[in-house]
Structure formats: C-alpha cells, structure tokens
C-alpha positions in Angstrom: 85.2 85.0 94.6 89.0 84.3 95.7 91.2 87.2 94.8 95.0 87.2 95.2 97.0 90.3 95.2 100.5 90.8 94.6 102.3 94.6 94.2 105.3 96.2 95.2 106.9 96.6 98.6 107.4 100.4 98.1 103.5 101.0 98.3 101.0 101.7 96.4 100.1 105.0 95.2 96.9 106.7 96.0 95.3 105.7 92.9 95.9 102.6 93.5 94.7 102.5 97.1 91.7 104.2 95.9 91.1 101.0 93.4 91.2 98.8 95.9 89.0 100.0 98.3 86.3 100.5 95.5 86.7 97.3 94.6 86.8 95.2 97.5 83.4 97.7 98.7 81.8 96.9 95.4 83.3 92.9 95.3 83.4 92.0 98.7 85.9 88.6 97.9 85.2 86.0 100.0 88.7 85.0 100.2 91.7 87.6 99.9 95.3 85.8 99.3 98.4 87.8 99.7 101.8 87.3 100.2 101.9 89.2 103.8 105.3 91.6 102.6 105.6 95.3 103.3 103.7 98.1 100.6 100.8 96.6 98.5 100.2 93.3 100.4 99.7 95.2 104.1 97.8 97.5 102.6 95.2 95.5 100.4 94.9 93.4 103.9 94.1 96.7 106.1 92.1 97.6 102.8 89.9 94.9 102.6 89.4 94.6 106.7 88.2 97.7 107.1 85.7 98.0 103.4 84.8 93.9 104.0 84.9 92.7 107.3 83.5 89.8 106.6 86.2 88.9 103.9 88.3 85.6 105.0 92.3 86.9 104.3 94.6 84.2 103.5 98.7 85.1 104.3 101.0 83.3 102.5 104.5 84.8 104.4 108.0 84.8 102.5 110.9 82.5 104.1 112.9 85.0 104.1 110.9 87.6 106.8 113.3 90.8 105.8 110.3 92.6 103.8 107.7 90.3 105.8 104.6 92.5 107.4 103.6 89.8 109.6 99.7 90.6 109.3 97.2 88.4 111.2 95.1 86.9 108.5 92.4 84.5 108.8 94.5 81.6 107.7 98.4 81.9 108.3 100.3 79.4 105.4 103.7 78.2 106.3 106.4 80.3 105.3 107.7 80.0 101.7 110.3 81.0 99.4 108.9 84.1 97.3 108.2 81.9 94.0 106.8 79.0 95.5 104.1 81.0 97.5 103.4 83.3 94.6 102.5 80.6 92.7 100.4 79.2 95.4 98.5 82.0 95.7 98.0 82.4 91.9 96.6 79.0 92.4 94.2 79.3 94.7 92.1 81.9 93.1 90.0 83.4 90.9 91.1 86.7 89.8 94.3 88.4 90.9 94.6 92.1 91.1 98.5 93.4 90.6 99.5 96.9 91.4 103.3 97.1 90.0 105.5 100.1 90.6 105.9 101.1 87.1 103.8 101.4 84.5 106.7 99.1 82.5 106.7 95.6 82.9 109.8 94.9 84.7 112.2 91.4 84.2 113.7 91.3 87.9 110.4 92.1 89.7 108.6 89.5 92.0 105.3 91.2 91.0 105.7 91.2 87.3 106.4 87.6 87.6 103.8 86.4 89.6 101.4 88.8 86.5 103.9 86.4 83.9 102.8 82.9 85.9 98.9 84.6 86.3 99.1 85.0 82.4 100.6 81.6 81.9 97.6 79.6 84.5 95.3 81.3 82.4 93.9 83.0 85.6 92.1 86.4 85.0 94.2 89.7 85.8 93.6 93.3 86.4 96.5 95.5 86.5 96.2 98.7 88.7 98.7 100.9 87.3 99.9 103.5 89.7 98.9 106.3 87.3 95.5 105.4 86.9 
C-alpha cells in the first residue's frame, strides 16, 4: 500500500508518534509520500525507517525551503509550491494519514486542506488527532 502523510510543522504529539509507529510496524507501506517539511513529515520519515526498513519513502519538497527538513528519501521529487505537491502526493496513494495540530478543523492550515482535497479525490483518510 502507498500512504501519504501530511501534519503540522510544530510536531506531533506523543500520541500521535505512538500511532504511527504502530502503524507503519503493523502496515509496513510499501511506499511512504510526504512533503519533507519540519514536525510531522520528518518524523513519519525517521518513523517509518527505523519500524520498516524496507519501506520505499517518497519526498515531495516545498519551493519555498524555509520549513523544508531536507530528508533523504528514496525518491527526491522536484521542488513544488505547497498545493501543488500536496496534491501530488494525495494522488499518488492509497490511504493518507493526517495528524493536524488541533482537534478543530482549521481554514488557513496546509494540513487541513490537503484532508479537504483527500475528502474531495475520494482517497481514504485517517485522522490522528493529537489527543488520542
């Protein structure tokens, strides 16, 4: 299965990091897309390389490199503005996984709109709130 991931830059929280690493032990993905920023990206990627080693990871970097993690992935896409590569990662996989902030869906986030685009493509979601 190809997940994508998209979260915020501020991290996730332990119960989120906790998620993750269940699930990527108990789903090993053959593909992992993120969108190589700072917080929930970076840490989904050292996540999944350490649980699933065998896991091909798939960057997708930001044009604009200000929140960028620069992680060594498998596959390094050119560099994109935020919405385009969000929505390229939405479309290339399966299932996405989206660990917001907030437990409120936010108007001005980049990862509640890539979870608004996931909804519209009809791709199947799980939302990790950071409470859980």
């Amino acid at each position: 299965m190809r997940i994508g991931i998209t979260g915020t830059a501020k991290g996730a929280t332990q119960a989120q990091k906790e998620f993750l690493e269940e699930f990527f032990q108990l789903n090993p993905p053959e593909e992992l897309h993120h969108g190589d920023c700072i917080g929930v990206d970076a840490e989904a990627h050292d996540i999944c390389r350490r649980v699933s080693p065998s896991t091909k990871i798939i960057v997708h970097p930001p044009l604009d490199p200000k929140a960028r993690a620069f992680k060594q992935g498998d596959i390094v896409l050119p560099e994109k503005y935020y919405l385009d590569r969000n929505h390229d990662i939405v479309d290339q996989v399966d299932f996405m996984i989206a660990c917001p902030k907030t437990s409120k869906e936010e108007l001005r986030s980049g990862t509640w709109a890539t979870v608004r685009y996931a909804r519209r493509a009809k791709r199947p979601i799980h939302i990790c709130w950071p409470e859980m």
